[in-house]
C-alpha positions as CSV (number, residue, x, y, z in Angstrom):
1,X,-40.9,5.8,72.4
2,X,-40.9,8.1,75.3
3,X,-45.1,9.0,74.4
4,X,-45.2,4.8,74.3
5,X,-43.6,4.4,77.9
6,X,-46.2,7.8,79.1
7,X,-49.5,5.9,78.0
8,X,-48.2,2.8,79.2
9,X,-47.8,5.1,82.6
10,X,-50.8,6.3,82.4
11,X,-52.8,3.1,82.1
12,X,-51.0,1.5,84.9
13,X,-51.5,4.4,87.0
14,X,-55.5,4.3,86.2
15,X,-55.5,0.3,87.2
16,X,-54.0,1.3,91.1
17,X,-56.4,2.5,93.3
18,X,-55.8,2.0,97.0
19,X,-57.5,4.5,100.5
20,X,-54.1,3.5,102.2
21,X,-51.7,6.4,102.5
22,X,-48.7,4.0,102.3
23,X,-49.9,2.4,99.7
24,X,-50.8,5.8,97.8
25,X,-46.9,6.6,98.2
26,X,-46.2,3.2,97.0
27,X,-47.7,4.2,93.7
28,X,-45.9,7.4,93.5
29,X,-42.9,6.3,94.2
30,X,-43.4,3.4,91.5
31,X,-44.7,6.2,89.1
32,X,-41.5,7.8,89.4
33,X,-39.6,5.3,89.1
34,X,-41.1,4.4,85.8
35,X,-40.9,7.9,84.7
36,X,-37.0,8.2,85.1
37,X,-37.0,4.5,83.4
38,X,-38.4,6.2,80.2
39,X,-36.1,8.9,80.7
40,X,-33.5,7.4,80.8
41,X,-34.6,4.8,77.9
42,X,-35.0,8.2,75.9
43,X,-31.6,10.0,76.6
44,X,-29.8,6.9,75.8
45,X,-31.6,6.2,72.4
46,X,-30.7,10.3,71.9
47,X,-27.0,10.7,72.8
48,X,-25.8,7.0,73.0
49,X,-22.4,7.0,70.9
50,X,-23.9,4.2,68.8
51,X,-27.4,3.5,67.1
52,X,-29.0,0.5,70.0
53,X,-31.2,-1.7,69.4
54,X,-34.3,-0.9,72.1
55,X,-35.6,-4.5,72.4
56,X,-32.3,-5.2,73.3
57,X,-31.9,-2.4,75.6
58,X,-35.2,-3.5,77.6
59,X,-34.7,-7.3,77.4
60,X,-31.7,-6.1,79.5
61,X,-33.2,-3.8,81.9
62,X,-35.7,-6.7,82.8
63,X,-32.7,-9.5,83.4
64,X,-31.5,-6.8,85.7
65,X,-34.7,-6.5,87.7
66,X,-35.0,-10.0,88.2
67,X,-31.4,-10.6,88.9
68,X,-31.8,-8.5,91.7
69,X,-34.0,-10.5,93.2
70,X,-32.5,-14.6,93.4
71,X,-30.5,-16.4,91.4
72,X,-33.5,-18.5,90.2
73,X,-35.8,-15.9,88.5
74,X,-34.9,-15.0,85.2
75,X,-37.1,-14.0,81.5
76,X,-36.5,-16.0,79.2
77,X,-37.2,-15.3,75.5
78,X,-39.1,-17.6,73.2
79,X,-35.7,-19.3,72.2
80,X,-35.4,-20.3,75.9
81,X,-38.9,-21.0,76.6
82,X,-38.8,-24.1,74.0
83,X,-35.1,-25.1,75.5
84,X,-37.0,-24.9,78.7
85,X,-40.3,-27.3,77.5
86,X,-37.5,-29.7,75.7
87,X,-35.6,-30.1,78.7
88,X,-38.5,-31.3,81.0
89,X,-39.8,-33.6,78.3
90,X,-36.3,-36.1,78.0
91,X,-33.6,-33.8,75.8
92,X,-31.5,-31.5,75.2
93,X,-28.4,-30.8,73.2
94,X,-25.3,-29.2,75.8
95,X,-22.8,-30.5,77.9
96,X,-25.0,-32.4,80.4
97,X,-24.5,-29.8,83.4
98,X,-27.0,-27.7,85.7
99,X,-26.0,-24.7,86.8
100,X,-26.8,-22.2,89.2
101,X,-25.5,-18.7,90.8
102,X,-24.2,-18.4,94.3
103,X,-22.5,-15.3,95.3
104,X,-23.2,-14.1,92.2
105,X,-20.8,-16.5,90.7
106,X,-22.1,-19.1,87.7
107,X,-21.8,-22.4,89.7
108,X,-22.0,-25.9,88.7
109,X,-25.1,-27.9,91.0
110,X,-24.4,-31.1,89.3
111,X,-23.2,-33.0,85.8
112,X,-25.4,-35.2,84.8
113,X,-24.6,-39.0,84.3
114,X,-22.8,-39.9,81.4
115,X,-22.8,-36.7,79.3
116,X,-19.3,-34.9,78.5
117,X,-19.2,-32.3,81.8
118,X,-19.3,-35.6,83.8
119,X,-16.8,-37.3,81.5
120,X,-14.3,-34.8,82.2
121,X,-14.8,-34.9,86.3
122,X,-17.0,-31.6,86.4
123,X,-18.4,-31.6,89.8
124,X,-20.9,-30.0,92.2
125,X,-19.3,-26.6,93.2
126,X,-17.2,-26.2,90.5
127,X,-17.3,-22.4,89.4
128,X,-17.4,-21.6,85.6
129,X,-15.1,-18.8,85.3
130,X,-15.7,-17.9,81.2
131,X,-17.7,-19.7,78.7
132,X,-15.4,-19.6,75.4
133,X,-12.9,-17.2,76.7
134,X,-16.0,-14.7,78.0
135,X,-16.1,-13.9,81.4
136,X,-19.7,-15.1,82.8
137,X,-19.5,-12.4,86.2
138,X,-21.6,-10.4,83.6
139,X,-23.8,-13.0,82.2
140,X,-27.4,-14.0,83.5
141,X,-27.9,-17.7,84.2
142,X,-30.3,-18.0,81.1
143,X,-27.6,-16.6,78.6
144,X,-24.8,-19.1,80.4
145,X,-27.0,-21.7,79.7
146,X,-27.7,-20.5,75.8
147,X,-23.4,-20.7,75.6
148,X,-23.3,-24.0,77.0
149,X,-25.9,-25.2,74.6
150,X,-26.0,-25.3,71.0
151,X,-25.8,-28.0,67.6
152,X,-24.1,-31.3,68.3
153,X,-21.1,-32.1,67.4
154,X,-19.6,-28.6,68.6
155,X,-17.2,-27.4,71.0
156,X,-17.4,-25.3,74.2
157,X,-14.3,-24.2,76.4
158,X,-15.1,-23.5,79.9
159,X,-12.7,-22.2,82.3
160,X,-13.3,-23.8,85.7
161,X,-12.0,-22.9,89.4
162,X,-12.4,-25.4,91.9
163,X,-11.6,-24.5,95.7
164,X,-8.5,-27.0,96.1
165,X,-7.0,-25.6,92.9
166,X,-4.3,-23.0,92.5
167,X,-5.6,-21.6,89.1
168,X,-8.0,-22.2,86.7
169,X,-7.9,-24.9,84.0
170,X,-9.7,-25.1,80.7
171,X,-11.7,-28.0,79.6
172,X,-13.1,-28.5,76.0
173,X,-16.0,-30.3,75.9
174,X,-17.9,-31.3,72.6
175,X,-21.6,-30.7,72.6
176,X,-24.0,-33.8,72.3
177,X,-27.5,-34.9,72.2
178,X,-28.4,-35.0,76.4
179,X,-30.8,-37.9,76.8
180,X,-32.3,-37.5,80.2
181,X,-32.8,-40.8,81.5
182,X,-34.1,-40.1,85.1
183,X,-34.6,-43.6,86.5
184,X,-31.7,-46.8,86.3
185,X,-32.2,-49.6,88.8
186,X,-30.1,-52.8,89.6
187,X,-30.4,-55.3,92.0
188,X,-27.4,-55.2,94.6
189,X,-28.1,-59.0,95.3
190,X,-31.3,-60.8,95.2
191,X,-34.1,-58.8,96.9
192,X,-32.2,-55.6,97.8
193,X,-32.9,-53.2,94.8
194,X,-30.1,-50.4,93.8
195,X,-32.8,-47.0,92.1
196,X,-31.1,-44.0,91.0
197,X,-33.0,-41.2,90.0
198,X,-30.9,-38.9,88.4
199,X,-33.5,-35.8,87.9
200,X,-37.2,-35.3,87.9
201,X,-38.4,-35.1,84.4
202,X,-42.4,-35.5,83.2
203,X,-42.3,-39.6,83.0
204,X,-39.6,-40.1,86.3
205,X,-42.6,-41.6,88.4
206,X,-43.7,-43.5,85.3
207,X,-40.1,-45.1,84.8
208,X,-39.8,-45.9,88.6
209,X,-42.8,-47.8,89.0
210,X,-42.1,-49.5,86.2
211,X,-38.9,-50.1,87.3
212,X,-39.5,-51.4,90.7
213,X,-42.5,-53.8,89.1
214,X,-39.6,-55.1,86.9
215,X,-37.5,-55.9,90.2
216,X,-40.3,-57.1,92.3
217,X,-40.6,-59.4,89.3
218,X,-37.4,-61.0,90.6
219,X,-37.4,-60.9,94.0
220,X,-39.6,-59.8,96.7
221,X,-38.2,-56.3,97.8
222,X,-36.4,-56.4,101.1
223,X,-35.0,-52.9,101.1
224,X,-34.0,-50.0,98.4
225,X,-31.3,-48.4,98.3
226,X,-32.3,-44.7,96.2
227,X,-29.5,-42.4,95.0
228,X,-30.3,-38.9,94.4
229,X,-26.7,-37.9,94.6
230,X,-26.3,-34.9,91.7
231,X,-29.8,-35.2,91.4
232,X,-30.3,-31.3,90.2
233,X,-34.5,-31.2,90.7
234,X,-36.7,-30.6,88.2
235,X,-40.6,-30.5,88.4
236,X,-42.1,-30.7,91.3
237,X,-45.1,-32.3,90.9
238,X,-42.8,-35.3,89.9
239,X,-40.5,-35.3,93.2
240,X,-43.5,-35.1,94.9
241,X,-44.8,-38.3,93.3
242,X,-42.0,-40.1,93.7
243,X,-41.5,-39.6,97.5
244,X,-45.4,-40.7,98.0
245,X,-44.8,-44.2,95.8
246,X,-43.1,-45.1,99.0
247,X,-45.1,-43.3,102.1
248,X,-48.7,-44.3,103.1
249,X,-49.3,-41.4,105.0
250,X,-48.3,-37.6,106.0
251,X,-47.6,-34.7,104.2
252,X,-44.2,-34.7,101.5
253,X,-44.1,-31.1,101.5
254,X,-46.0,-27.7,101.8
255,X,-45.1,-24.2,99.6
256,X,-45.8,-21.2,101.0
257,X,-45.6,-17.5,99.0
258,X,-47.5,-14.2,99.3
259,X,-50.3,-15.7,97.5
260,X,-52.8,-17.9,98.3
261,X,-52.1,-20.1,96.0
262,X,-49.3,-20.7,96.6
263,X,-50.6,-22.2,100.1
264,X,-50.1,-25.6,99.3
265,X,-49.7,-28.7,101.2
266,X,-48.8,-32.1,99.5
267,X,-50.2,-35.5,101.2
268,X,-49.2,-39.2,100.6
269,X,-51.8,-41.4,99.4
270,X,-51.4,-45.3,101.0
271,X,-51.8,-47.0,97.2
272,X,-48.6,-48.1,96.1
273,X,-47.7,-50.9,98.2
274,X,-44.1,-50.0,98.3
275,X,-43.9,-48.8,101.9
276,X,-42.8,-52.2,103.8
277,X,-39.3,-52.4,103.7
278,X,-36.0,-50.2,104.7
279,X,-34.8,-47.6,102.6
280,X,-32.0,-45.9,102.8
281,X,-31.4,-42.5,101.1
282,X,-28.2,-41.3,99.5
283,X,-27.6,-37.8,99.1
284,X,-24.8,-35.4,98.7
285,X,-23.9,-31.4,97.6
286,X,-25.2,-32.1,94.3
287,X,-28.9,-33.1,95.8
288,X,-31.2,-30.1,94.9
289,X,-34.1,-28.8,95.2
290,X,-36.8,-32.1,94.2
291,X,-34.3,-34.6,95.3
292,X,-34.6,-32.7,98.8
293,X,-38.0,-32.7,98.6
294,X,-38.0,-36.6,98.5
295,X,-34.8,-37.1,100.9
296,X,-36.1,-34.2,103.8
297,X,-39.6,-36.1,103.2
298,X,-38.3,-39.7,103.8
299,X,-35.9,-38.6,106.2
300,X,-39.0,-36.5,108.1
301,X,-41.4,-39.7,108.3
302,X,-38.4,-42.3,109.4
303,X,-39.3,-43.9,106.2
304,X,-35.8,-43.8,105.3
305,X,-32.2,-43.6,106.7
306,X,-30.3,-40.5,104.8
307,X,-26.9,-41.1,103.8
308,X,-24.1,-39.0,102.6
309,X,-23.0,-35.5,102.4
310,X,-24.9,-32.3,103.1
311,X,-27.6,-31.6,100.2
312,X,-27.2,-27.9,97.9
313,X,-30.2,-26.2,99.9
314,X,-32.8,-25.0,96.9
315,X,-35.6,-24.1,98.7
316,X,-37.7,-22.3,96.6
317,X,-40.0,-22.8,93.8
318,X,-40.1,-21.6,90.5
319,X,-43.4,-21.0,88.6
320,X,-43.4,-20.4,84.6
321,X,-45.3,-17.7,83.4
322,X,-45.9,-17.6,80.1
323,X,-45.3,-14.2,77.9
324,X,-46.6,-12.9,74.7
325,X,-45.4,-14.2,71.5
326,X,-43.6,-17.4,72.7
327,X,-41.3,-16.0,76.1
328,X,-41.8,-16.5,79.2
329,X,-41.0,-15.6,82.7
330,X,-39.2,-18.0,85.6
331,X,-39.8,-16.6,88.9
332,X,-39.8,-17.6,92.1
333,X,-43.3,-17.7,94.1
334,X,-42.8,-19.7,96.7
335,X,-40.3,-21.4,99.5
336,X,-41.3,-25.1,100.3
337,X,-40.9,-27.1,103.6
338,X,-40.1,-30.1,105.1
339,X,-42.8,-31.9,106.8
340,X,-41.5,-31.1,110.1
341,X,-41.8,-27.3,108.8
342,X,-38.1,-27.0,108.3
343,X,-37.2,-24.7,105.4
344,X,-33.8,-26.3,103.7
345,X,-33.1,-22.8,101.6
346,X,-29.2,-22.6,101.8
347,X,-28.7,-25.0,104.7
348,X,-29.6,-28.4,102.8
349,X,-30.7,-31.7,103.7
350,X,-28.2,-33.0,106.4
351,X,-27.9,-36.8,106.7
352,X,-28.6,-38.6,109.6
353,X,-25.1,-40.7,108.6
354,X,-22.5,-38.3,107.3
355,X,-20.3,-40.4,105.0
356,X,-18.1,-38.3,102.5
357,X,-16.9,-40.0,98.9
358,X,-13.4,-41.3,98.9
359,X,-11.6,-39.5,96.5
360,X,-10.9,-43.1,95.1
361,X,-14.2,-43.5,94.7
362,X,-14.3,-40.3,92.2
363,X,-15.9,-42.2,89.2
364,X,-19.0,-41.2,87.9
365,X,-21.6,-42.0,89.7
366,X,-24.3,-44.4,87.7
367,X,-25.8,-47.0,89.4
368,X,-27.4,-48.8,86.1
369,X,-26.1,-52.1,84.6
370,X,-23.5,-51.1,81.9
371,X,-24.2,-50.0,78.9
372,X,-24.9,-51.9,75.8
373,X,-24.3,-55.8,75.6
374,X,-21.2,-57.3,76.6
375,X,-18.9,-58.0,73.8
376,X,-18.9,-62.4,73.0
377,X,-17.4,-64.4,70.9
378,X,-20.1,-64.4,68.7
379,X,-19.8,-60.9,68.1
380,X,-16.1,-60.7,67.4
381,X,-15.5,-60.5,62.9
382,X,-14.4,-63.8,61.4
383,X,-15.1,-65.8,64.3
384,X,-15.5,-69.9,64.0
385,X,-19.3,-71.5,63.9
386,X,-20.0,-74.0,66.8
387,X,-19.9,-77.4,65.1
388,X,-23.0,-78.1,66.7
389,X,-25.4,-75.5,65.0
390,X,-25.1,-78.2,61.7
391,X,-27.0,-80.7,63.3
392,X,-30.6,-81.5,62.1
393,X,-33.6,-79.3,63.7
394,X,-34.7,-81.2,66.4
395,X,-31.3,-81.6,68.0
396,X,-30.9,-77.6,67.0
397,X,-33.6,-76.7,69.0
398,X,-32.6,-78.4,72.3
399,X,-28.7,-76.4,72.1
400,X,-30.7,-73.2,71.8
401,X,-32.1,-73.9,74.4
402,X,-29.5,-74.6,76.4
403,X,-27.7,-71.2,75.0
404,X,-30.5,-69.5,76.0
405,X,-30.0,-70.3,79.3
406,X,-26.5,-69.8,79.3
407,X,-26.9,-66.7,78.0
408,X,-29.2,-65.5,80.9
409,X,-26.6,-67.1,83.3
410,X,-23.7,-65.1,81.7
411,X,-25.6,-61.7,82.0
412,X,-26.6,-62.6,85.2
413,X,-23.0,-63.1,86.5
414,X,-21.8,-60.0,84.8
415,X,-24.0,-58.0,86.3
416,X,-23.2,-59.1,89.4
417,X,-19.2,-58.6,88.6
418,X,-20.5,-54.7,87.9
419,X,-22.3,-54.2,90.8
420,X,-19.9,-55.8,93.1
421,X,-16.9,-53.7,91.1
422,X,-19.2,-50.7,91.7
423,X,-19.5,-51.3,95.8
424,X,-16.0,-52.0,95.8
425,X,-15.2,-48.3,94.2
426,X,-18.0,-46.7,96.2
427,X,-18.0,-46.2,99.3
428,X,-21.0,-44.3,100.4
429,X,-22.7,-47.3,98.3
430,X,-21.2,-49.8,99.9
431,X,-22.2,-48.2,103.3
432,X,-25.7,-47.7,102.6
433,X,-26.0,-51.3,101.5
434,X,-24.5,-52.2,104.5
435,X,-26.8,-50.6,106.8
436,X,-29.8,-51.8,104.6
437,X,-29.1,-55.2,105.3
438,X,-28.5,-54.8,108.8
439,X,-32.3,-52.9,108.8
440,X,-33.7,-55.6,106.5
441,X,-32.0,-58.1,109.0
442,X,-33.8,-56.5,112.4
443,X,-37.3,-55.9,110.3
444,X,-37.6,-59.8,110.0
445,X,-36.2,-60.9,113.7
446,X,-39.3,-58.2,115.0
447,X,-41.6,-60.0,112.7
């Protein structure tokens, strides 16, 4: 092993050349730093009181070095790589919560809708003391997230401190299948659209235009409310899309690392037609990374009025490099910026109306009509048949007509009844609508 780690020394050292003095110490300091790494690597495999694995050994020296850089940079091994490609393509199997660590402390960023850490009131801050009775101060993020994870149908324990708490408490979640549907819309009355984007997965611009096509079908858009509250992030190239359906003009954002390319700046494109009508943004601690990208963009242009609570403050970006045999490496190459050149790296997104939730108002957050189809009549076991339905044909077709319609009327009116219970229990909803109206109102008297 120790002859392995010497060649390996030896090539590197044969690939640096540099006529800089500093830079000549550089690559003796790094040679020597590589030379007790092999040493050490070597004493431990000699005199260790137990037989080690190496791969083992190494896989942890390199979490190490890239722990010590940020929170966000990690290796992850094959395993994780796939977990990784699954998550960004609609699934996974978990608890439905993104995680993070501040302070060195595993941290929840945000549940996501509908999946057992948001069924049991997990929020954005929450700090995950032990996974299963194991304390995660030792525990990189990708091996949290491997303990969180696993077959549905199975439990996980986590032990959670949140600030107004005395102690701890334990919640057991069971494990299920995390759909990751990124886009739900509504309509809040006719014209005024309700979007909630709920992360930033490969088909998230694909399901919003289709989604506001679907509610332009309606009604003619007077103003959108979007709500990227607990929105964790996700790709990039997806946030970025999303905040351009609805400018004309300007850049979104710009990324700037100690390589060129990472230089980048992002432009609008004036082709989506969506760009004529109030907007107003909601945001809150569990708003990261991507969903600042699209609310410091918005905000930026005065495309939109923000709304809310202080977003989490990812400003960086994460590029996967891929590794031999199936691993690969998250790290972080770049910081991105507002368009006003504002980096939001641990200061967030703040809103230009500061409205906190009432703890009332500490529902799930989801924004979408409910759920399946509300339970009728029809639908209830051993239930009588209309007399009607034994008439002849003719006369047959005419009633299902007419139940058609009613039908239509009936889901109409519940949804409705939702979305007013939903204002009602919100109140940085029922603001932003509020204020929407009161834009859309001014737009038309300047027309």
């Amino acid at each position: 092993m120790k002859r392995l780690f010497c060649l390996l020394l030896i090539g590197l050292c044969c690939t640096w050349t540099s006529s800089s003095a500093n830079e000549n110490k550089q690559e003796r300091d790094i040679y020597r730093d590589l030379e007790t790494f092999a040493n050490v690597l070597t004493l431990i495999q000699q005199y260790y009181v137990d037989e080690i694995n190496s791969s083992k050994v190494i896989s942890g020296a390199i979490n190490g070095m890239l722990g010590s850089l940020d929170p966000h940079s990690a290796y992850m091994t094959p395993e994780d790589f796939k977990d990784l490609e699954e998550e960004t393509s609609g699934s996974f199997t978990g608890i439905g919560i993104e995680i993070s660590m501040r302070d060195g402390v595993l941290t929840a960023v945000a549940p996501i809708e509908g999946t057992p850490a948001d069924r049991q009131g997990i929020k954005s801050g929450d700090q995950l003391i032990r996974i299963n009775g194991e304390l995660t101060k030792t525990m990189t993020l990708l091996e949290a997230v491997k303990k969180l994870r696993g077959a549905k149908g199975t439990p996980v324990t986590i032990t959670v401190h949140r600030q107004e708490w005395k102690e701890p408490k334990d919640f057991t979640l069971i494990r299920e299948s995390i759909p990751l549907i990124s886009v739900k819309y509504a309509e809040l009355e006719p014209g005024f659209a309700y979007i909630r984007v709920s992360n930033f997965q490969a088909t998230t611009t694909k399901d919003l235009r289709n989604g506001l096509k679907n509610l332009k079908k309606k009604h003619q858009i007077q103003g959108i409310v979007l709500d990227l509250r607990n929105n964790p992030g996700g790709l990039l190239d997806q946030a970025v899309k999303v905040a351009d359906i609805f400018l004309d003009k300007g850049v979104i954002v710009s990324t700037r690392g100690r390589n060129k390319e990472e230089q980048m700046v992002f432009e609008a494109h004036p082709d989506d037609g969506y760009t004529d009508f109030p907007m107003v943004v909601v945001v809150n601690g569990g708003s990261a990374s991507g969903s600042e990208i699209v609310a410091g963009a918005l905000q930026d242009h005065k495309r939109a009025i923000v709304l809310g609570t202080t977003t989490f403050g990812k400003g960086s970006v994460q590029t996967i490099l891929p590794l031999p045999e199936g691993a690969g490496l998250r790290l972080t190459t770049a910081k991105y910026y507002t368009p006003s050149g504002d980096s939001i790296q641990a200061t967030g997104i703040k809103p230009d109306m500061v409205v906190p939730l009432n703890a009332a108002a500490d529902a799930p957050v989801d924004g979408s009509p409910p759920p399946g189809k509300s339970v009728r009549e029809k639908d209830l076991p051993r239930h009588f048949e209309n007399e009607k339905s034994g008439k002849k044909q003719s006369e047959g077709a005419g009633e299902a007509g007419e139940s058609g319609e009613q039908e239509e009327a009936f889901q109409k009116m519940e949804d409705i009844r939702q979305m007013t219970k939903r204002l009602e229990q919100d109140n940085q909803l029922r603001s932003a609508f509020i204020i929407l109206k009161g834009l859309a109102s001014g737009q038309r008297r300047a027309k």
